[in-house]
N, C-alpha and C positions, 0 to 999 in steps of 0.2 A: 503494500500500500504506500500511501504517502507518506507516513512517519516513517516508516520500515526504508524505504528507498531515498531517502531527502533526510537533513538535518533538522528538519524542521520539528519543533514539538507536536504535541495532541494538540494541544489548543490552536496553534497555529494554521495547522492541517484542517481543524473543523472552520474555523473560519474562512480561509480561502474555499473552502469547498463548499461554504456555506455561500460565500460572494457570491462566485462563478456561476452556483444554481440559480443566484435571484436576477445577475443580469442576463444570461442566458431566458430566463424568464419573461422579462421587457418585451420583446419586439411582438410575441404571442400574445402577449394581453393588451396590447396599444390596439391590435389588425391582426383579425383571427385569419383572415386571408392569405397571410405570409406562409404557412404551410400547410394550405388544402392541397394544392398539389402535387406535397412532398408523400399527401398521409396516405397513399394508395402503393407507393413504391418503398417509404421506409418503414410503413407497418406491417407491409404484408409479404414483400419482397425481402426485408433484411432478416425477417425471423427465418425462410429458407436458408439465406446466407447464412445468418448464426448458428445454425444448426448444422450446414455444412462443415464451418471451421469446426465447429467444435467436435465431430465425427473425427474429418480427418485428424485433429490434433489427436486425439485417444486412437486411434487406428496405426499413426504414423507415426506421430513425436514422441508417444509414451516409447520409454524401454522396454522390447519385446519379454525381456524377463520378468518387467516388470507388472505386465500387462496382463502375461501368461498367471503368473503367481494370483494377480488379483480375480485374475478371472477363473479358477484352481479352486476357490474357495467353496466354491459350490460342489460340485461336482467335478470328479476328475478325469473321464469319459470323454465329455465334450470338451475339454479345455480349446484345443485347438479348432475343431468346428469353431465356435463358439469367434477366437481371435478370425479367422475367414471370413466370419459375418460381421464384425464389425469394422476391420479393415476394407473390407470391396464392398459388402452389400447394404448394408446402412448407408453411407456416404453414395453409391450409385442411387438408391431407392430416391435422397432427398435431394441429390442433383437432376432427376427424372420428374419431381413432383417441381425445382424452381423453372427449369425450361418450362415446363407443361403451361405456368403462372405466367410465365414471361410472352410465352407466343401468343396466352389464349385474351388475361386481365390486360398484361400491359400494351403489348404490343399489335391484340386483335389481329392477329394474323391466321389463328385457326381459330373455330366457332368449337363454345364446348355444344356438348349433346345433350 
């Protein structure tokens, strides 16, 4: 976090983070108009995205050993099925559901059914 990464104290930390929320704040409550446009593609488009990084970080960046162990704790059978599905097919599944979003809401290129 920000104490943890910066010199800075607690107190310190909550207030600048306290700032930054209020003026980030402003511009939405003056003219709610400023992000209609935005609330179709980062509400509903960035949760795919998020959900991609965060697959492939547990898929890719964890250590394999590490990955293995934690996913071990269940059952010891599946272990490795188990690392296959969350390395390829979770991260294909929700890269197949953000196109799908992108050709059909965003970009109306295909009609859904």
């Amino acid at each position: 976090g920000l104490v943890d990464n910066t010199r800075l104290s607690r107190r310190w930390a909550t207030w600048i983070v306290t700032g930054s929320i209020f003026v980030m704040a402003i511009p939405p409550m003056l003219n709610m108009r400023i992000f209609v446009p935005w609330d179709l593609t980062f509400g509903s488009g960035f949760q795919s995205f998020g959900a991609l990084v965060a697959a492939l970080t547990v898929g890719w960046a964890l250590d394999r050993g590490a990955a293995l162990k934690e996913l071990a704790h269940g059952s010891e059978g599946q272990t490795r099925l188990l690392y296959l599905w969350v390395r390829w097919v979770i991260p294909g599944v929700i890269l197949a559901v953000g196109v799908w979003w992108a050709l059909t809401d965003l970009l109306g290129v295909v009609t859904s059914p």
